[in-house]
Backbone bond lengths (Angstrom), bond angles and torsions (degrees), N, CA, C in turn:
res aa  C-N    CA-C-N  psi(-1)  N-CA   C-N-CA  omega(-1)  CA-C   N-CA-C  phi
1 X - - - 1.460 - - 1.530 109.12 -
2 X 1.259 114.47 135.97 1.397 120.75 -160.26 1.884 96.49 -97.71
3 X 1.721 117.31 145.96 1.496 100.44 -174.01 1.475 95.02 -85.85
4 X 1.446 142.71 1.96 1.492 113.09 162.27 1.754 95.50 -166.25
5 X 1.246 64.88 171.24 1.949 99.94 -162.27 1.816 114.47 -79.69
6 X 1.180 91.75 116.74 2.021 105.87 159.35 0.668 106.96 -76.56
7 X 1.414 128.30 121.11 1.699 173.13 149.74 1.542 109.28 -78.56
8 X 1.800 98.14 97.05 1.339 108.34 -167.99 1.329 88.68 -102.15
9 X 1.303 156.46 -46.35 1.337 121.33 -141.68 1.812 91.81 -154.56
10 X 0.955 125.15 141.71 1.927 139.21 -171.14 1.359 103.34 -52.88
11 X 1.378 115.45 -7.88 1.456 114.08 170.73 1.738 102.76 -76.70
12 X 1.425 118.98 -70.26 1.397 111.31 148.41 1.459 134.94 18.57
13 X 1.360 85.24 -106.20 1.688 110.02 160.54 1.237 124.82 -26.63
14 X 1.139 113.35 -31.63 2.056 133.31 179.40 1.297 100.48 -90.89
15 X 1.082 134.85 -59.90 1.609 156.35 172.56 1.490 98.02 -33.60
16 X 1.734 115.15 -91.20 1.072 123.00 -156.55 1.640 117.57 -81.54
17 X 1.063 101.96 -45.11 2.030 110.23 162.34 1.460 131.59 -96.43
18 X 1.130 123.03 -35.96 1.807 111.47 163.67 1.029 132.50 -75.78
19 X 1.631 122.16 -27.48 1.164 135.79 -167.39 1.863 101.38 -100.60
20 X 1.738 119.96 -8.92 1.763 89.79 173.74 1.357 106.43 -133.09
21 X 1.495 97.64 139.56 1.128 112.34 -159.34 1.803 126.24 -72.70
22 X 0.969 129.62 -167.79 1.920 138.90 169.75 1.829 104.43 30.95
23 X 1.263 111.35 13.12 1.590 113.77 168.70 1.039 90.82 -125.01
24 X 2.178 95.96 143.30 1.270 110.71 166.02 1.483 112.17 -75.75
25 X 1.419 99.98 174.01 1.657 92.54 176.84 1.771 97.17 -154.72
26 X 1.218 112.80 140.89 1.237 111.45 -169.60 1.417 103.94 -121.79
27 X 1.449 133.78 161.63 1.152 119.41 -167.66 1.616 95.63 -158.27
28 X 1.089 126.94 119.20 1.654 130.59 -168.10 1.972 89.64 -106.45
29 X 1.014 110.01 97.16 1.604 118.36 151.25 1.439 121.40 -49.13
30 X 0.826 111.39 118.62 1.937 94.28 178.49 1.747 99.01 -158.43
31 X 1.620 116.22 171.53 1.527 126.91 172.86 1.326 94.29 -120.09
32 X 1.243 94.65 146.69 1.819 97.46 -174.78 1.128 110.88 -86.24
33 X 1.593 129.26 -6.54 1.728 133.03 165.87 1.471 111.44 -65.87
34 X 1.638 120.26 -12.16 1.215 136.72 -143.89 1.657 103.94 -101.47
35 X 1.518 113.97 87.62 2.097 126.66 -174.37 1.729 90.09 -50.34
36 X 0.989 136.02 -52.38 1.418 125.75 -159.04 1.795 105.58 -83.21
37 X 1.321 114.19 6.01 1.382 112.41 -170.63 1.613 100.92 -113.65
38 X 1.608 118.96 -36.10 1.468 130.10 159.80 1.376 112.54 -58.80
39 X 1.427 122.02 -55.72 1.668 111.05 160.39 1.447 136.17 -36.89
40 X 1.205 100.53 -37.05 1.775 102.53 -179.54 1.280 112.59 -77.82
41 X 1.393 129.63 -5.35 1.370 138.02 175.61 1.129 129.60 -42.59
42 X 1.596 111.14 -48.88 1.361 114.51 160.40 1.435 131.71 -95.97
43 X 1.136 108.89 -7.47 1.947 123.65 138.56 1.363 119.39 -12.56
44 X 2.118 92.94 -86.58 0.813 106.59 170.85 1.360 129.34 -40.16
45 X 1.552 134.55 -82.91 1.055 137.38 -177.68 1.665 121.40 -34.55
46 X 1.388 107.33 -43.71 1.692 122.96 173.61 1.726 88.63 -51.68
47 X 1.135 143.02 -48.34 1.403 146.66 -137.22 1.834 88.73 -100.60
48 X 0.944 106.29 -86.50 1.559 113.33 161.59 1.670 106.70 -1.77
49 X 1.603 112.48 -82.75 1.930 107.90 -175.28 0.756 100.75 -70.87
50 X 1.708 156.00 -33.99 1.648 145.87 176.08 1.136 103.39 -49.33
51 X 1.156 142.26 -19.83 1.379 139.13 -150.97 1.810 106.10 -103.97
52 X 1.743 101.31 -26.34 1.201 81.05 174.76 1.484 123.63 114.12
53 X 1.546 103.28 -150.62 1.504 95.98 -160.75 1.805 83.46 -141.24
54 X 1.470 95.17 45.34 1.745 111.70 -166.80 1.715 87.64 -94.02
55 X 1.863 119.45 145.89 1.065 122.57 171.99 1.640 119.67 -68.74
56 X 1.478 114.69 115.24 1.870 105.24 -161.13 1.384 100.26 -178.68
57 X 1.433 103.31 159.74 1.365 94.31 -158.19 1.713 72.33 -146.41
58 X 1.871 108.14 163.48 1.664 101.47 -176.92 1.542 82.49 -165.20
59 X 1.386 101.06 128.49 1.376 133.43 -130.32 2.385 92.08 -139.94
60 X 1.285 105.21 147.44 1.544 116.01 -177.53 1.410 109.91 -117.60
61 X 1.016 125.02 156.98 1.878 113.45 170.55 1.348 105.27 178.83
62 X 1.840 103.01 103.96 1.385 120.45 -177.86 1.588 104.89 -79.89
63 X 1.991 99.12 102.10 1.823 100.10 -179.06 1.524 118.16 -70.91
64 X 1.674 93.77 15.87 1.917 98.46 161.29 1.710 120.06 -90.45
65 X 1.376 89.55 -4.64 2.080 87.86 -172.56 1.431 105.37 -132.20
66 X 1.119 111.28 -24.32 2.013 126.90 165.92 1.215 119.75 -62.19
67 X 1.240 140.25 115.14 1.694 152.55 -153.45 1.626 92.62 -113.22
68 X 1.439 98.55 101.89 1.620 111.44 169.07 1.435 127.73 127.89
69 X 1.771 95.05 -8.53 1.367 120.39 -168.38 1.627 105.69 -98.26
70 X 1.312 120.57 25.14 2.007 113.37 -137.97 1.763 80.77 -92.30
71 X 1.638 110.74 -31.34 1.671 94.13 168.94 1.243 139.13 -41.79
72 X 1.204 131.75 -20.36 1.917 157.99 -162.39 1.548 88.71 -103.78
73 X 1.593 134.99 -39.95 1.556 114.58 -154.90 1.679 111.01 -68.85
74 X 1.013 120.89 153.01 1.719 118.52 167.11 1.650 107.42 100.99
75 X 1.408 111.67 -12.58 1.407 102.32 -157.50 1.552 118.66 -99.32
76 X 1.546 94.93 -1.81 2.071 106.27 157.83 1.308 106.37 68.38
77 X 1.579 127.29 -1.37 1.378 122.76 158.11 1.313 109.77 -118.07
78 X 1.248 124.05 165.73 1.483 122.59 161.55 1.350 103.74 -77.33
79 X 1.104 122.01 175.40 1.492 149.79 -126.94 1.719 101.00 -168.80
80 X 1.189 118.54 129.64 1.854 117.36 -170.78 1.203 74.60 -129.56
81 X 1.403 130.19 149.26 1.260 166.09 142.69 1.893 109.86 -88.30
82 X 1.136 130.19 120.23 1.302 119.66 153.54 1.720 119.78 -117.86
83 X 1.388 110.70 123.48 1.260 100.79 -157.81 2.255 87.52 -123.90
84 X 1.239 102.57 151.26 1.749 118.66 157.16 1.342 119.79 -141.08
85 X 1.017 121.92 142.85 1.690 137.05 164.53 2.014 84.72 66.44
86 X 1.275 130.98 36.75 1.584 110.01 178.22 0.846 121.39 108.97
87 X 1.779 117.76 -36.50 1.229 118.58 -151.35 1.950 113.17 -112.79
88 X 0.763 134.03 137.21 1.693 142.61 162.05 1.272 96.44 -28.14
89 X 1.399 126.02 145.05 1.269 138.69 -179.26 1.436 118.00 -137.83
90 X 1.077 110.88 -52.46 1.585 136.60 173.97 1.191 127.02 -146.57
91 X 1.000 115.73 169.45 1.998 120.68 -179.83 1.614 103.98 -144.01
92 X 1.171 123.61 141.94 1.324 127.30 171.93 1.279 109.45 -140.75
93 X 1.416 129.04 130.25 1.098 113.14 -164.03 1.678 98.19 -132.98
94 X 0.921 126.01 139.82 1.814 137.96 -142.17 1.376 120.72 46.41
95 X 1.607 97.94 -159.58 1.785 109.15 -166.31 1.227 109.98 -79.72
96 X 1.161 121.11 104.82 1.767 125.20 -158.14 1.351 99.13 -136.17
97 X 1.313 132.78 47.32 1.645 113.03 174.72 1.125 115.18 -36.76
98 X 1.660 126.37 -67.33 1.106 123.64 -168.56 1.638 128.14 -28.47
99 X 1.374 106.51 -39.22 1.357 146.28 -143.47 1.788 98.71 -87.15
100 X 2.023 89.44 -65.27 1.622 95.36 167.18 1.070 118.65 -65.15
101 X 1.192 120.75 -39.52 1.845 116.40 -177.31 1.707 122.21 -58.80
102 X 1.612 105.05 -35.80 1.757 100.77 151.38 1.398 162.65 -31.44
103 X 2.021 77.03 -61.21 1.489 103.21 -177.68 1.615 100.76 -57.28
104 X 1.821 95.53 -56.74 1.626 104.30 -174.74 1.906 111.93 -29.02
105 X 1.563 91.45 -68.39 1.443 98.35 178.45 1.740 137.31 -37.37
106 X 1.382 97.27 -33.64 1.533 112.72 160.75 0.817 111.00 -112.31
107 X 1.432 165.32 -15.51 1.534 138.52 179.52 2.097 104.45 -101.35
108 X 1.523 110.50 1.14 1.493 103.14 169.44 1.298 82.19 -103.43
109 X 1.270 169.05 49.55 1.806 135.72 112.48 1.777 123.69 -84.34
């Protein structure tokens, strides 16, 4: 079992992160040509089980095949989205554990 979900198409995206509510949901934007976006891979996941048995969900989205995302393309880092109840929460934009490991900490209570 994989700890989070590829988000192929804006139907998705509506489905699994706008549409459910009182869970966080995190969403790492990235291009898969993108060295600083393959690095955070195991970041992520390290960040992901540290985190626990915290309500959250962590979500992928290649802004080369995702229709709506074309703002994120070109920018050679991933891009974290943190979204609850629908709404935008935060933005992080590169390899920021520190950074992700926060938000998590306050925006899952």
């Amino acid at each position: 079992m994989s700890f989070q979900t590829d988000i192929k198409t804006v139907e998705d995206f509506k489905r699994e992160v706008t549409d459910i509510p009182a869970t966080l949901q995190i969403v790492e934007c990235y291009q898969p040509w993108c060295g600083p976006c393959k690095a955070i891979q195991g970041t992520f996941r390290r960040i992901y089980f540290d985190a626990g048995d915290r309500a959250m969900k962590f979500f992928t989205l290649d802004v080369d095949k995702v229709a709506g995302f074309e703002e994120y393309k070109g920018k050679c880092q991933p891009i974290f989205l943190f979204y609850k109840d629908g709404q935008i929460l935060e933005k992080v934009v590169g390899v920021q554990a520190p950074t992700l490991t926060r938000h998590i900490q306050t925006l899952s209570t």
